[in-house]
MITOR-313500 format. One record per residue (C-alpha): x, z, y. Coordinates in steps of 0.5 Angstrom, whole numbers, plus 500, padded with zeros to 3 digits. Each point is the difference from the previous one (the first is absolute). Layout:
REM MITOR-313500
XZY;...
//
This chain:
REM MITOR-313500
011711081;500502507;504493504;506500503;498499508;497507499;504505502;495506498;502498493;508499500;502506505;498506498;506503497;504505506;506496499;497494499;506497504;505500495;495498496;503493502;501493496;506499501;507504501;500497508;494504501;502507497;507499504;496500507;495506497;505506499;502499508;493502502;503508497;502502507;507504496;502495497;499495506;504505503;506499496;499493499;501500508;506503500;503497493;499493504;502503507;507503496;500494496;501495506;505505503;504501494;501493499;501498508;506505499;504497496;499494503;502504507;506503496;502493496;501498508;503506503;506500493;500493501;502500507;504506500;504496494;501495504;503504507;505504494;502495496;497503494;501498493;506495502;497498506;497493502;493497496;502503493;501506503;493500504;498498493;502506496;498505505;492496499;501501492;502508501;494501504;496497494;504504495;500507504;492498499;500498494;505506498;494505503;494497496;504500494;502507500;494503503;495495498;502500491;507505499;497506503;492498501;499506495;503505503;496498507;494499497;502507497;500503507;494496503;495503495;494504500;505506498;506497503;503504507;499494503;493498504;499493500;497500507;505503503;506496496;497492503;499505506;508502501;502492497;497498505;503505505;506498497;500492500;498500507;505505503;505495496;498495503;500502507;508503499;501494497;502495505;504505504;505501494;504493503;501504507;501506497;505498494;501494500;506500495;495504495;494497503;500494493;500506496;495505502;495493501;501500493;499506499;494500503;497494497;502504493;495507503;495496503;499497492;500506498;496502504;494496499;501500491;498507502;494499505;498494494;501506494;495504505;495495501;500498493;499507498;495502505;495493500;497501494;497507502;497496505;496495496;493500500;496506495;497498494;492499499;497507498;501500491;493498499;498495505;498494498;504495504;504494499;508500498;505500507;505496500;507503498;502504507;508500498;499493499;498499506;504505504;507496498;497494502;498502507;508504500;503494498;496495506;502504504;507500499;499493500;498499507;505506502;507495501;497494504;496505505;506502500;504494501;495500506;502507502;506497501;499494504;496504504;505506501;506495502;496496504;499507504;507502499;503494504;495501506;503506500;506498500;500496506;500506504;503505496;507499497;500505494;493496496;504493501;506503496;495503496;496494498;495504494;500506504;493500502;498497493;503507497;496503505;494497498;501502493;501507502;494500503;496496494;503507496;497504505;494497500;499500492;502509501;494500505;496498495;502503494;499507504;492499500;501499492;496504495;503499492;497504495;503506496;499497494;505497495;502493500;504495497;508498501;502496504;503492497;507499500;501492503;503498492;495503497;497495495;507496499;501502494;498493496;493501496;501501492;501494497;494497496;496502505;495495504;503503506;507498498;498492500;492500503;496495495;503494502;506502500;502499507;501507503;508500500;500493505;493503504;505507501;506496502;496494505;497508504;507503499;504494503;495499506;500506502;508502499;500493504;495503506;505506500;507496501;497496505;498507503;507503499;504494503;495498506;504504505;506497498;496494500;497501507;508502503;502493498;494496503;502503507;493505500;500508499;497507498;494495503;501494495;501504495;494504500;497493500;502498495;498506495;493499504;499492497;503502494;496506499;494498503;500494497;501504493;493503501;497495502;502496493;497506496;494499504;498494499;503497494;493501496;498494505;506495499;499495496;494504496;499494496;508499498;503504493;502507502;506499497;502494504;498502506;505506498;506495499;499496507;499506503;507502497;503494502;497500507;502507502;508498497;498492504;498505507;507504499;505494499;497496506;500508504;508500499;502492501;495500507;504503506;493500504;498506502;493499501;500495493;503506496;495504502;494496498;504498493;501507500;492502500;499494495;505503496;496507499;493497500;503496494;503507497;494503501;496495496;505501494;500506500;492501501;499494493;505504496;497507501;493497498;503495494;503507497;493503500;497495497;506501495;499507498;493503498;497506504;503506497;508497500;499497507;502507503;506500496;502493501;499501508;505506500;505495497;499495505;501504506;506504497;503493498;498498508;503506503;507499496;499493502;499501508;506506499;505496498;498494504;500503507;507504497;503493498;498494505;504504506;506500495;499493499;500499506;507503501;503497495;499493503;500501507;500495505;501493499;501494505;500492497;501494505;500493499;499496506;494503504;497503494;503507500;497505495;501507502;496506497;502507498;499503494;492502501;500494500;503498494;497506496;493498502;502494497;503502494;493504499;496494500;504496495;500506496;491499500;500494499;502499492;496507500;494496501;502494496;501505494;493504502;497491500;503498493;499506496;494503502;495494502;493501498;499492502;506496496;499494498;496498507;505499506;500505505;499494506;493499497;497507500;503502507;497494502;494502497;500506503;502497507;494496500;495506499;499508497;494504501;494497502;499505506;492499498;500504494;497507501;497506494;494501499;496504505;495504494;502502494;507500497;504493496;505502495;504493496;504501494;505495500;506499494;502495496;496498493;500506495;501505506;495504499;495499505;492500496;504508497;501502507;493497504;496503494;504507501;499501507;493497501;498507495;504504504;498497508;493501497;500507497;501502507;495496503;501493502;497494497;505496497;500492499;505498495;501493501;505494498;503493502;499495497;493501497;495504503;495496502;497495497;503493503;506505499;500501493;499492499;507500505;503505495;499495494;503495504;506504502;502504494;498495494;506497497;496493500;501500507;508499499;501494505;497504506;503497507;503507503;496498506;493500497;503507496;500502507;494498503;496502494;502508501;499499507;492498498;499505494;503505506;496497506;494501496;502506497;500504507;494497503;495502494;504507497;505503505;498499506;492502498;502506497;506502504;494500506;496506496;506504500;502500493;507499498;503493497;505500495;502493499;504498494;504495504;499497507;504496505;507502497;499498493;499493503;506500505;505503493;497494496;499495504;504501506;507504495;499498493;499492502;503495506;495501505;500504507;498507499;499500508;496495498;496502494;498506504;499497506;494497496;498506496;499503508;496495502;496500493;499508501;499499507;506506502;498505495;505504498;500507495;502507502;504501495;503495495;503503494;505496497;501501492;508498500;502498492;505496497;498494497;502501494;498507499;493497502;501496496;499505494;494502502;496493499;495501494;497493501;502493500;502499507;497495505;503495504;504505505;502504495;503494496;504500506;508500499;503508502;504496505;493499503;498507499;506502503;499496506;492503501;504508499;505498506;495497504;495506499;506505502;501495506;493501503;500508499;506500503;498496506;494505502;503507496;493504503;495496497;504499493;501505494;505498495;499504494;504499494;495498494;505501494;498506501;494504496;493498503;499507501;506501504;499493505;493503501;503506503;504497504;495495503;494506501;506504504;500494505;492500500;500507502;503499506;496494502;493500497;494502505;497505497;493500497;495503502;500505494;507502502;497501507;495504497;505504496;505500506;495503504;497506494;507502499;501501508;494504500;502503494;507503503;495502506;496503496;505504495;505501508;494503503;498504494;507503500;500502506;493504499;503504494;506501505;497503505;495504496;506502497;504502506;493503502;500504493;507502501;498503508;494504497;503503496;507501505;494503504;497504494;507503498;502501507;493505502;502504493;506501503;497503506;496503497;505504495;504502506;494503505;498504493;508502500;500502507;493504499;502503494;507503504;496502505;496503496;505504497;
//
């Protein structure tokens, strides 16, 4: 096998950069397409003005309801006029996004009369046209101005459903082409996959850079306003400008767009996937049943995100600020969001998943509360912030809990679902908060000099925080993979210490560890893939812990014989680091070294899971020192074998050693304990049903290595032979091409000469005659 450090022997393929390992490195590999870099440019472009003007339309109806007495007047009034700019967007979406989505997709077809280019090119046109008119309505009209804002809102959302029903549409044409059939070149990563998942981060950085715009845009606006009177009226009217011209921006760039002529998918409506899953489906529960509170804790933090949205510029109007502090807010809460879903894998990596999921929850509804009782602008901003980093977080854990819940062939099913039941949960947040908002109203308490007067933001705010924190308790109570140790001890645990920063993959060769619980199927699946990663040309190592070498194999009768009942459980610890310091020094380091491929029934995870999870020892601790006996080294891929204990169980055919006399509730334990490690570090892990038949856990595991495995020196061999081979067969076509066109010229020539001919003995023998 060819080592991995040498470029010549992994990057042969053309395209080897969607050859990626992980899903990151696909998502950054379609943006090197220069069309779909075009569109994506102005997907993001439009996207951020698509959202800065509904912040600037909530500011213009807001201020407009106020100077009308709209609604009843007053706070409620203000209120409701914010709820009907929600639900005239909300109303666009739904209308255009789910009712009539057939119908559009039918006119922005291949054979439809509408070219998709020029349909993003005219919503453009329209939305910036819409917002340059849009604050002129309340000198023009201000008895109509309310309605015509509305209005407005209500075409910019259908604008937009059309220009996203478009690039939905057109996007896939853009994808990279397929190799040519007969190359020899590894699998590509799934390219729809990886294309919804850069469309949906960009429209997750869309709201807070536009939150960013608008404290930009009203900062400028009240410059301007000190020497001209129409912007001090007008306080959004530069951020409707600016959100024009980000429209504008996005037509410019769609003009230089080429899309293909070819036939492409529809395009999505918003609700898809919200119809639940058919019942007895592992998709409808997950594997350990936790699916329904896991959609519940993601749907709950982000309808809270929403209300916050919807009720901060009601909120900024009772803390003295405007379009400034509003914009502000949206930014804190929105950036603090993403920054959340950035880090989240780095919170806490040795805290239960699940845990961290539930003090996430009850941070972010901790964060709200306190953001509606503080008066303090500057205070409310920063809880604020620590609010959507909690939000982020939460929702970050969930999405990963719930792929570590479904096998890879539902897992498309299952995040369809979890997006629609998202969407409704932000729709009916952002339409109901403002409501609520205007049904509390303003409230003022006094006693002695304390005085307590806050407006209904406020309140609501609250309200959506009181409401977060029993949806973390029920999250902690019914879907703890720790119960029985108290929470105070693992966040401790994990307080003190995570991930030694030491730890590195191996510079040659390829690691691969199987983890699982006893009777999973690890010794099937390690003599499987060894015969498969041979046959394509490697030199395969298939190891095991405890007992592979020597010293390890007196280890190993120590540790699993029956007689060694009373053993200490920190002794039981030390003994797998020794058997695994050996273990490494004397087998896998060596032969990793040559560049062979190491499959290791076992490894630092199994150790962490029994010891650390299944007994009442530190699992920071145990990995701690099994880092410390490895000296940091760490597989490229770990395949974990999830099965019940009971279903493993069933496959025992001998007498069972001292861990497998453990109760079920310790192997439950060592399964919640395996999950939590794959749930902390998802790229490196492969979770793999293994109730399943062999055959089919194989195949699950080969399509991962085949994106990740270095290629052999054979296959850079047949690689580069099949290279040639297209070469040789393109050229050979080419060659009978053109003597082909060259036959076909002669013989025109040839026909073309007789024809002369025929007519000079014409014209000779009429002048003969």
């Amino acid at each position: 096998m060819t080592p991995a450090n040498q470029p010549t022997a992994i990057h042969q393929a053309p395209d080897d950069a969607l050859v990626a390992d992980s899903r990151e490195r696909a998502v950054r590999a379609l943006l090197c397409q220069p069309q779909l870099k075009r569109l994506w440019s102005a997907q993001l472009v439009g996207g951020v003005g698509d959202m800065l003007a509904l912040l600037v339309l909530v500011v213009l109806v807001l201020q407009t309801a106020i100077a009308a007495g709209s609604f009843g007047g007053g706070y409620r009034g203000a209120a409701l006029a914010v709820t009907a700019v929600f639900g005239a967007r909300i109303l666009a979406t739904l209308l255009f996004g789910a009712v009539l989505l057939g119908p559009l997709t039918s006119l922005t077809s291949q054979d439809g009369p509408l070219d998709r280019r020029w349909t993003m090119i005219g919503a453009d046109g329209l939305r910036a046209v819409l917002l340059v008119i849009a604050p002129l309505w309340i000198d023009w009209t201000p008895e109509n101005a309310l309605a015509i804002l509305l209005v407005t809102a209500f075409v910019a959302g259908v604008a937009e459903r059309l220009w996203t029903v478009c690039r939905e549409s057109a996007a896939p044409a853009l994808l990279p082409t397929p190799p040519p059939e007969g190359a020899t070149v590894r699998p590509l990563p799934d390219h729809m996959d990886a294309l919804r998942r850069l469309s949906l981060r960009t429209t997750f950085v869309a709201l807070p850079l536009a939150g960013a715009a608008l404290v930009v845009a009203a900062l400028v606006n009240n410059l301007l306003g000190t020497g001209i009177d129409w912007f001090a009226r007008h306080q959004a009217a530069f951020g409707s400008y600016v959100a024009a011209g980000l429209f504008a921006a996005s037509l410019s760039v769609l003009t230089a767009l080429e899309l293909p002529g070819t036939r492409t998918p529809r395009a999505r409506s918003p609700l898809e996937g919200l119809r639940r899953p058919r019942s007895g489906t592992a998709t409808e529960t997950g594997r350990t049943g936790a699916i329904p509170l896991l959609v519940l804790a993601c749907a709950a933090v982000s309808g809270a995100v929403a209300a916050t949205v919807a009720v901060a510029v009601l909120h900024a109007k009772d803390l003295g600020g405007g379009p400034v502090l509003f914009g502000l807010l949206v930014l804190v809460l929105t950036g603090g969001t993403v920054v959340g879903i950035r880090t989240a894998p780095k919170v806490l990596p040795a805290l239960s998943r699940r845990r961290l999921l539930a003090l996430a929850v009850a941070f972010t509804g901790v964060a709200l509360l306190a953001a509606g009782l503080v008066p303090d602008v500057a205070t409310v901003l920063l809880i604020v912030a620590l609010a959507g980093i909690g939000a982020g977080i939460a929702a970050n854990t969930g999405h990963t809990l719930l792929d570590q819940e479904t096998e890879d062939q539902r897992r498309t099913r299952l995040t369809e679902h979890l997006h629609a039941v998202v969407r409704v949960s932000v729709a009916l947040a952002a339409l109901i908060a403002p409501l609520v908002a205007a049904l509390i109203g303003p409230h003022r308490l006094e006693s002695g000099k304390f005085v307590f007067a806050h407006g209904g933001a406020a309140f609501t705010l609250m309200l959506v925080g009181a409401l977060l924190l029993p949806v973390a308790a029920l999250v902690l109570a019914k879907a703890d993979d720790r119960s029985g140790v108290p929470l105070r001890h693992d966040l401790r645990d994990a307080l003190r210490g995570g991930d030694d920063p030491a730890q590195a993959l191996a510079a040659n060769g390829f690691f691969i560890a199987l983890e699982g619980g006893d009777g999973a199927g690890k010794s099937t699946q390690a003599t499987a893939l060894a015969e498969w990663i041979r046959a394509k040309g490697h030199e395969v190592v298939v190891t095991r812990e405890p007992g592979a070498t020597p010293v390890g194999k007196r280890l190993r009768s120590i540790l699993l014989d029956v007689s060694s009942a009373g053993l200490s459980h920190r002794a039981e610890a030390l003994l797998y680091a020794a058997d695994r310091a050996e273990h490494v020094d004397t087998v896998v380091r060596p032969a990793l070294e040559r560049g062979a491929v190491v499959i290791s029934d076992r490894y630092i995870d199994s150790s962490v899971a029994y010891q650390g999870a299944g007994r009442d020892l530190s699992p920071t601790e145990i990995a701690r020192i099994s880092r410390w006996a490895t000296d940091g080294l760490v597989p490229h891929l770990t395949v974990l074998l999830d099965v019940s204990p009971e279903a493993a169980r069933e496959r025992f055919t001998e007498a069972p050693d001292r861990l497998e006399s453990e109760p079920a509730e310790f192997h439950e334990r060592v399964r919640t304990g395996f999950l939590t490690l794959a749930a902390a570090d998802p790229g490196r892990y492969l979770v793999v049903d293994a109730a399943q038949e062999p055959e089919a856990v194989t195949t699950v595991v080969r399509r991962r290595l085949d994106l990740m495995l270095p290629l052999s020196e054979a296959e850079v061999k047949a690689q580069e032979e099949a290279r040639k081979a297209a070469e040789e067969e393109a050229r050979r076509k080419a060659e009978e091409e053109a003597a082909r066109k060259a036959e076909e010229e002669r013989a025109e020539r040839e026909r073309e000469e007789m024809l002369a001919r025929l007519r000079a003995e014409e014209e000779e023998r009429k002048r003969r005659e």
